[in-house]
N, C-alpha and C positions, 0 to 999 in steps of 0.2 A: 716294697717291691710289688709289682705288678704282675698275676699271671692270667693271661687270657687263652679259656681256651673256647673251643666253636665247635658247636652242633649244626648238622647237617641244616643242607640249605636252609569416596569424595570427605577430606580432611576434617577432623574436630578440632578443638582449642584442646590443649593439652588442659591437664590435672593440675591442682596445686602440689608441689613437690615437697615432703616430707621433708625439713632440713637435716634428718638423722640418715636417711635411704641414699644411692646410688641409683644414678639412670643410665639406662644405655638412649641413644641417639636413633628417636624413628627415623625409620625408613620408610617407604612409599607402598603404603598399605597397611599402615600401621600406626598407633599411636598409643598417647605416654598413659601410662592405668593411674599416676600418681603411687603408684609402691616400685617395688624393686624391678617391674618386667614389664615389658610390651604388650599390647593386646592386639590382633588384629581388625584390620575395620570389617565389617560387613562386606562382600559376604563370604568372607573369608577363606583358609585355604589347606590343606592337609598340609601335617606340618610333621618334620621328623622326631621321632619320640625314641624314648628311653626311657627302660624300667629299674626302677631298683624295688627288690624285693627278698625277705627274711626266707631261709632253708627250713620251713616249718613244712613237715609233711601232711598233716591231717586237713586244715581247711585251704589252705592259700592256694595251691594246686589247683583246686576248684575254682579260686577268683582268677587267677592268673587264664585260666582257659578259657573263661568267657570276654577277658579282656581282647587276648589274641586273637580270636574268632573273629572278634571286628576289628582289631589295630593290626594284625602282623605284617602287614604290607607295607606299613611304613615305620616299625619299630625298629629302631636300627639292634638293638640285642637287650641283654638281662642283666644287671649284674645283683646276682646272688649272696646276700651278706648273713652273717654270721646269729646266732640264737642269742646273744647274749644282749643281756640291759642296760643301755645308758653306756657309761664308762666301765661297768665290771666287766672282768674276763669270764668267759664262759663256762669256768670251773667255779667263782663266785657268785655268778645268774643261776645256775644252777645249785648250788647250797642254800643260798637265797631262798629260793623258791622250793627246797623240799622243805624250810622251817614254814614256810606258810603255808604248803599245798598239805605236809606232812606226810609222812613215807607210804598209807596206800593210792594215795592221786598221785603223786608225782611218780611213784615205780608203773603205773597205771600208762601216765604220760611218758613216759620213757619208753616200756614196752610199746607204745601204739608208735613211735617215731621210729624205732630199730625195725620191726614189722615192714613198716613203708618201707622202708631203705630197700629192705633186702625185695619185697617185692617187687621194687622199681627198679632195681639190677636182674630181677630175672625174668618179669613180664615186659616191661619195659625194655629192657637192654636186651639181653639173650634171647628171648622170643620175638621182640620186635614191634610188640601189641602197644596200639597207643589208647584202645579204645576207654582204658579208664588211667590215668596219668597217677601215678603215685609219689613225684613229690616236682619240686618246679622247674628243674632243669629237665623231666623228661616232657614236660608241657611245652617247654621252649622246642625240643626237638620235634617234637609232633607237629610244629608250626615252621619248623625252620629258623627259627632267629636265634642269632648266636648267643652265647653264653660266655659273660666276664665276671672272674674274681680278684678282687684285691684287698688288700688289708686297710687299705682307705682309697675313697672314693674323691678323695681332694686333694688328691697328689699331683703333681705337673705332669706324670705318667699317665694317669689312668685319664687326667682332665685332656691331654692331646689329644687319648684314642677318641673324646667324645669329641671333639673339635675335627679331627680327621674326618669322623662317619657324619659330621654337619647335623649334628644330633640340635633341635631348638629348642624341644620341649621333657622334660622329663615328668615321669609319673613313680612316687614310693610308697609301695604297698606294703604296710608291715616294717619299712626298713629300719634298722636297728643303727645306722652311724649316723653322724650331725653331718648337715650341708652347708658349709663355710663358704663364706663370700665370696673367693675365687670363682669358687663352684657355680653359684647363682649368677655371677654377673658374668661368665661366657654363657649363660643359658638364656637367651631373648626373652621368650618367653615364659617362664621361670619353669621352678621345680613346686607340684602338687603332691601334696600328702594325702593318704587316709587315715583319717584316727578313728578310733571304735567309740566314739562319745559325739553329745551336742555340745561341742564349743559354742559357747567359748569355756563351760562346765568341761569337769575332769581331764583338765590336761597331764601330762605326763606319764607315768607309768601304769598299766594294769587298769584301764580304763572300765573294761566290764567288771571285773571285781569289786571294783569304788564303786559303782553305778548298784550292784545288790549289796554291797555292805553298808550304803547309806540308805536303801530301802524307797530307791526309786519308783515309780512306776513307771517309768519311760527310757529306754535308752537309744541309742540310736549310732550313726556311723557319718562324718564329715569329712568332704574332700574342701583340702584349703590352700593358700599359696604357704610355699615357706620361704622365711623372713630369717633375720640374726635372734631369734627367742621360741624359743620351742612351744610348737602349737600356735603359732600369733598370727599367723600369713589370713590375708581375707577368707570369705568362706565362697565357695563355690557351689555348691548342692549341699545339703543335709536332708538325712532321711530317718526316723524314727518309727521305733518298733513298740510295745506293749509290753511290758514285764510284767508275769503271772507270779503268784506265793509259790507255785510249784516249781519255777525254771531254776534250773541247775546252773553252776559257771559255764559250763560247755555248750547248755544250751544257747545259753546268751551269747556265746563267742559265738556260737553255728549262724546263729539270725542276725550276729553283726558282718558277719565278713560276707553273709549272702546279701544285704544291703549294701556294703561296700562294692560287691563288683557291681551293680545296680548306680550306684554313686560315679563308682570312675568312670565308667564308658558314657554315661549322662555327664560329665564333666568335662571330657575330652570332645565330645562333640560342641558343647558351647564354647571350648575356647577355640576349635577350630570355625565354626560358624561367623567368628567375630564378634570383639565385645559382651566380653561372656559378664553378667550378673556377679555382683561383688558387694558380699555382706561382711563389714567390719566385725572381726571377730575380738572384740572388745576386751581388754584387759584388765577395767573396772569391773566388768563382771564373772572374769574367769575363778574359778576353783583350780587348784593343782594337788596333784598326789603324786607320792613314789611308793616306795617297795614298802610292802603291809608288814604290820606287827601282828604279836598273838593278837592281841587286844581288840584288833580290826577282825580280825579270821572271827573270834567268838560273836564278834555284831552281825557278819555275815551271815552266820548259823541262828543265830536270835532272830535273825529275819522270815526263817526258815529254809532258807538255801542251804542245795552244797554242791559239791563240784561235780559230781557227775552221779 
């Protein structure tokens, strides 16, 4: 079930076609990328967007505002999804992750999320103050653009409201549920992701973590299309930062998600510009990870890291 609710106010030759992909049919002003979505030509056009983005109060608040500042005008709203990983339920993401974080990070990060909440119901909501946003729906209100929840984003329900508001392009920051083919193939222009890694390296879960418990020196944040394989979509911008012996897990998350919003609005202008830059994000060379063991947490700290 669906609940929504709202916060105050000259032609190329086409691509060779992937025989595994789905096309939709250009239109006049437009042409085929060879994946799942349309691009537009040169010199392109504002084009209606939609966000999907994770309930996380401490950094995303922050990306999500710098995105709005330059898209809210043509965002049609937000829809807000849920803290948990992958397929677990959000009582299972969260045991998950106190064995790995272990009971003083994870009480640590828990305290800092309950914090936000309630400051963002009483600076936010009751006083009215937008001047520092504490978590992403009060970012969405400070901008006007409405706010939807659902328990899936690939429902015939939720996929009408976006067909109603003529949504063509969406953007997921952070967002925590998979985007099934329905989903993409009413989206023209497809659905772009941010992951906190250089894809086609560390795909799937807990990107910064893998990134210091294998003792990188580099990490960095990629906006990409998505595709039916998680993490696969071409790559649109990547941006990479310097990992020091001293940076923390927190640290690294602070300096990826402040690339990432750097990444998105850099990425939404070149698809709106026309013919945006499309780097195959390779499969032959991708690494994947999911949810860490002891075994990982002690390489982590052998590296000299720790969470915060």
């Amino acid at each position: 079930m669906t609940t929504v609710t709202t916060s105050p106010a000259g032609s190329q030759a086409a691509a060779p076609k992937p025989a595994s992909a789905f096309f939709l049919d250009a239109v006049p002003g437009t042409k085929q990328s060879g994946y799942e979505f349309l691009v537009l030509q040169k010199p392109g056009r504002t084009l209606k967007k939609y966000v999907f983005i994770q309930d996380e109060t401490g950094l995303l608040p922050k990306v999500l505002d710098k995105y709005l500042r330059e898209f809210a005008g043509s965002t049609a709203g937000i829809n807000i999804q849920g803290n948990n990983q992958g397929k677990r339920t959000l009582v299972q993401t969260a045991l998950d992750l106190l064995k790995v974080y272990g009971p003083w990070y994870f009480q640590w990060k828990l305290r800092q999320m309950v914090w936000n909440k309630v400051k963002a119901k009483v600076v936010n909501g009751i006083l009215g103050s937008t001047r520092r946003c504490y978590t992403v729906a009060a970012v969405a209100k400070k901008y006007g653009v409405p706010v939807h929840y659902t328990e899936d984003v690939n429902s015939e329900e939720f996929r009408t409201m976006l067909r109603n508001a003529g949504v063509e392009f969406i953007v997921s920051i952070s967002g925590t549920q998979l985007y099934k083919k329905a989903l993409r193939q009413q989206t023209p222009f497809g659905i772009v992701n941010c992951h906190g890694a250089l894809l086609p390296k560390y795909r799937g879960l807990m990107p910064s973590f893998w990134t210091l418990a294998n003792g990188e020196e580099w990490g960095g944040s990629s906006v990409h299309y998505v595709d039916a394989k998680l993490d696969n979509g071409p790559i649109v911008v990547q941006k990479r930062y310097r990992i020091h012996k001293h940076d923390t897990l927190e640290d690294i998350m602070s300096r990826s998600k402040d690339l990432a919003a750097e990444a998105i609005i850099e990425c939404v202008r070149l698809v709106e510009a026309g013919e945006p830059p499309l780097t195959p994000n390779l499969e032959a060379e991708m690494t994947h990870f999911s949810m860490p063991g002891p075994q990982d947490v002690r390489r982590f700290k052998e590296h000299g890291h720790r969470f915060f």
